[in-house]
N, C-alpha and C positions, 0 to 999 in steps of 0.2 A: 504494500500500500504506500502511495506516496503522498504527503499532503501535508499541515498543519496540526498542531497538536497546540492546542491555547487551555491554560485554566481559569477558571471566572469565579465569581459569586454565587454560590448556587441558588436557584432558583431563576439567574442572567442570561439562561444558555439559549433562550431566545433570540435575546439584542447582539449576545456577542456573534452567535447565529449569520446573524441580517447583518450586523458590520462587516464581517469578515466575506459574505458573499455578493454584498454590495462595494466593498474595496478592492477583492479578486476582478471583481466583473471590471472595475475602473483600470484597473492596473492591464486589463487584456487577457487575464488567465482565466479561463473557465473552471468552474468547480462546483462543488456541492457542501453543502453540511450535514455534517451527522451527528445529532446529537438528542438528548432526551433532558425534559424537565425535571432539576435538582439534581443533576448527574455532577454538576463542577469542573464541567469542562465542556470544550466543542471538539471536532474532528471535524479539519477542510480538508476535502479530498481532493487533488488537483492532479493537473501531468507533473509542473514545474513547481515542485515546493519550494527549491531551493533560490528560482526567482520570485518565486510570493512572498519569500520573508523577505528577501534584499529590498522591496519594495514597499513592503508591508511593518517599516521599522515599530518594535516594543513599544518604545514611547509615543509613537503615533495609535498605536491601539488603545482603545475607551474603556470597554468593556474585558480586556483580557488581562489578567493579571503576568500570565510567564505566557512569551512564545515560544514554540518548538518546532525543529524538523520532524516530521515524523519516520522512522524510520522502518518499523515492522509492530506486527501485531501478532502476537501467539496468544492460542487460545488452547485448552486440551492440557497444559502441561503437570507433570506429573510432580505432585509433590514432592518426590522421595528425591527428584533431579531435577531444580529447576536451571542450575547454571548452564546444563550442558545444550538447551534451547538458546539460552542467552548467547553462548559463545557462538554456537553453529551461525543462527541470522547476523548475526555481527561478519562473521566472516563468509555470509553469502553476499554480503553488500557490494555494487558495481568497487567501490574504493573502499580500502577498510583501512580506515583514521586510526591515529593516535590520541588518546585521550587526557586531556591534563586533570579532568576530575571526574567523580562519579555520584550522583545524586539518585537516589532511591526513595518514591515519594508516594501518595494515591491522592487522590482528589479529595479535597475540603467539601466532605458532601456528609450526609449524616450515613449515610451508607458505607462508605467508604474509610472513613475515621478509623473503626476496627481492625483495620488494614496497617495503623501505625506500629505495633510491634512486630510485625513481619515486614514492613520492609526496612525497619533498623536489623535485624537480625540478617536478612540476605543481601543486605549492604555489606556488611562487616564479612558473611560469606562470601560475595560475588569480589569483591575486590583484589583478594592476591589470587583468584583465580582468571580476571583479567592484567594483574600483570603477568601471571607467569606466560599466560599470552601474548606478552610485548602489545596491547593495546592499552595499558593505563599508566602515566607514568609515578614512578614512586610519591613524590609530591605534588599537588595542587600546582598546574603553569595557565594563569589565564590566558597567553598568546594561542594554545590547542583548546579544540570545540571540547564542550563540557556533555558527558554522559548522559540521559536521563533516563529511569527505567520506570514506567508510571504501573503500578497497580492497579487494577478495577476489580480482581477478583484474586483469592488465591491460586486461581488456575487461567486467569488472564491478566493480560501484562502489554504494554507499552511500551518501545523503543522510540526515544528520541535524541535529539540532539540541537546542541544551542550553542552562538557565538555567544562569548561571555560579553563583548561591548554590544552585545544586542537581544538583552535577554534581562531577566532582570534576577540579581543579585542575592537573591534567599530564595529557599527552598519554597515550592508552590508558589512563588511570588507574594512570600506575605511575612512580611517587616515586622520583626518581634518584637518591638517597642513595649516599653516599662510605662505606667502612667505614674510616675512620680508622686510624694505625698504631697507638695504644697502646687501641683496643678488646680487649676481652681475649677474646671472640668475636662469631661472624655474629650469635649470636643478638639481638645488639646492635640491629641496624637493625631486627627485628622490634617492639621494645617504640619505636624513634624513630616507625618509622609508624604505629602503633599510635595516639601520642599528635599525632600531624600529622592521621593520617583520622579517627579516632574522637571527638576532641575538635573544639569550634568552635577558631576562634582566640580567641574571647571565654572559652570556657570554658578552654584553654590557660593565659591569664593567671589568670586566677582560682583557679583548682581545683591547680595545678603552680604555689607559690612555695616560694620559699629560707627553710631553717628549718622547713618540715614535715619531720612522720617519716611511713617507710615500712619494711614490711619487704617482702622480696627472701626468696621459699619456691623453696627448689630453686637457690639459688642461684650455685654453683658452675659455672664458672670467673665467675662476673662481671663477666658481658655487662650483663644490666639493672642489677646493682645501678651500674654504671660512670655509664649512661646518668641514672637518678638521680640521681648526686651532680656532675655534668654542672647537672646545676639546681638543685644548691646546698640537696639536701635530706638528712638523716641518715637514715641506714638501716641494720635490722637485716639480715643475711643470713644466710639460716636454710640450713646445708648440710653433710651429715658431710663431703665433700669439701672442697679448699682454695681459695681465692681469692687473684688473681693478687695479688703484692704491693705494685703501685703503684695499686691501687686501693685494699687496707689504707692505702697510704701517703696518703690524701685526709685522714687525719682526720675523714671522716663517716660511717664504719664501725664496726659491731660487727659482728664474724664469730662466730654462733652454732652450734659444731657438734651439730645436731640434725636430727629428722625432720619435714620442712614437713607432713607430716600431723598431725603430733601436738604441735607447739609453738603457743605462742598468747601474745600480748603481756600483761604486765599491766596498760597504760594502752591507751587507745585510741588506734587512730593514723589521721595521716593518708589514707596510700597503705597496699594490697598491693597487688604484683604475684608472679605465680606462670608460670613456662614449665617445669614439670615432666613429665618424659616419664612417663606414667599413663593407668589406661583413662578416657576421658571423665566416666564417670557419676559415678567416685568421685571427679575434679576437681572438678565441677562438686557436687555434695552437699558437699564441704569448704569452696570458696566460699559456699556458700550459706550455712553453720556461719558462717562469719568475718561476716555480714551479719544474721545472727540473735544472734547474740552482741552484737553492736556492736563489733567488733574494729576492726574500718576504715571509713571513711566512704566512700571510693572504691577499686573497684579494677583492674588490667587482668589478661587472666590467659588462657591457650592451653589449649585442647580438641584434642587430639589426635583426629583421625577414625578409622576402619575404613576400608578399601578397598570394601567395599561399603554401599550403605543409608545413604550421608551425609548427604541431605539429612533422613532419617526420624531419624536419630542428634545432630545437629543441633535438631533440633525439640524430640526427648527430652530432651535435656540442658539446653536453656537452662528445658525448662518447670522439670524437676526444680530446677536453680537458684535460680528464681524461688521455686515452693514452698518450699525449704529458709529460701530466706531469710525468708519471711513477712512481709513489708512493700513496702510500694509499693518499686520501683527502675526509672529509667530505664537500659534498657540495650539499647545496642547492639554487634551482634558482627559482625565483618569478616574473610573469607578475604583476607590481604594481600599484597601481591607480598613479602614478605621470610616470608611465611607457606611451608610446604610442604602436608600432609597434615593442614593445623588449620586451626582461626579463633581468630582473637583477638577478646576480648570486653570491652566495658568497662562499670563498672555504679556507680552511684551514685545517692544518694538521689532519687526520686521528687517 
């Protein structure tokens, strides 16, 4: 089988579905999806998998947490031996790669979960049995494609394969972040992952230094503005509600009680970020204000979805976005594991 191997949200496998077969169809590669509701992942079946991802970069996908080549699909395998399928399809492969890592995983599904102590166990098996096959090599080398062996059942199994600058960076694609005790809420780790998937690390250092300003719309209790001043930036926070007092107490607060729809800075700034509960369209039309104004240079900021037609609402909003804004913008938007019933979106100059 050739094609894509993506993991999601479960319950997503829809929209990542309809993305992946509406951005094959743009890119020219014809395909299909295969997938089932709350499975935690999708399968695009394609000729050219290996041009659907070059084209289809990680950070440009919404809805998928990790991409993957796909590489084969075993079904049938016998308990008592599952390496020696593993090894055979590996070396039936047109080119048989050297591997710098090896990841043994199952989908974030309720299903699938009970699968976590068998594949730490035939990880810790499978591994010197692919090096004594000269495909693994002894240490972790990100410059060689990274292994993946996906469980779905104990008698089925998933080969893939990922460039590590184009895949994302933990296992399942999903960022083990700590909520800290004096976070002042969850919503906290939403804007931390936010700025770990969304940004390179190159652009992290650049675009996020100490002494920029931001403002914080909707910001109450003072989860982002927290995580902001965390990186040693000033921030407005725009909120009739209160914010917690040991985040006042940073000294790189101004607590403005006002309506994040209707307030607007009089100098330019550096950062907005916005997690306001609101219907998408009018989120994203007010973003797009703040970028046609020249309010901020960069921003991140949360679209709340519908229960139905996500992926089509989704598509709506980010155009509308873009339109409002009317200038070129590089932006990318991510459903994130600290995300619920949204994506978070980041956008800055073009």
């Amino acid at each position: 089988m050739n094609g894509l191997l993506c993991y999601c949200r479960q319950g997503f496998e829809p929209e990542l579905a309809g993305e992946l077969s509406e951005r094959a169809a743009q890119a020219g590669i014809p395909g299909y999806a295969r997938t089932q509701r709350n499975d935690g992942y999708v399968l695009f079946v394609c000729e050219d998998a290996v041009a659907l991802s070059t084209r289809l970069p990680w950070r440009s996908l919404i809805f998928a947490r990790q991409k993957l080549v796909l590489l084969a699909e075993l079904r049938g395998i016998d308990p008592r031996d599952r390496i020696t399928p593993v090894l055979e399809a590996l070396a039936a492969l047109p080119q048989v790669p050297r591997y710098g890592d090896l990841w043994v995983e199952h989908p974030d599904s309720d299903t699938a979960k009970p699968l976590a102590g068998l594949a730490r166990s035939f990880g810790n098996a499978l591994r010197p049995a692919l090096r004594k096959a000269g495909l693994l090599t002894d240490k972790p080398q990100a410059r060689l494609p990274r292994l993946h062996l996906c469980f779905l059942d104990g008698d089925h199994l998933l080969l893939a394969s990922a460039e590590p600058a184009d895949s994302a960076p933990w296992p399942l694609g999903i960022p083990r972040l700590k909520l800290l005790p004096d976070a002042p809420s969850r919503s906290a780790l939403k804007l931390e992952e936010a700025l770990m998937t969304l940004l390179t690390p190159e652009e992290r250092e650049r675009l996020v230094q100490p002494g920029m300003r931001a403002a914080d719309l909707g910001a109450a209790p003072g989860g982002w503005t927290w995580v902001l001043t965390r990186e040693h930036l000033h921030v407005t926070s725009v909120d009739n509600g209160p914010l917690r007092e040991h985040v006042l107490d940073t000294g790189l607060v101004e607590h403005l009680r006002a309506d994040g729809f209707h307030w607007r800075p009089e100098k330019p700034l550096d950062w907005m970020v916005c997690d306001m509960v609101e219907q998408p369209r009018r989120v994203a039309e007010r973003m797009g204000e703040w970028f046609a104004q020249g309010w901020c240079r960069h921003a991140i900021f949360n679209l709340k979805l519908p229960m139905k037609k996500r992926w089509d609402e989704t598509r709506l909003c980010l155009d509308q976005f873009q339109d409002r804004a009317g200038r070129p913008l590089l932006i990318r938007a991510k459903q994130l594991y600290h995300d619920r019933e949204e994506i978070t979106v980041f956008a800055s100059p073009g």
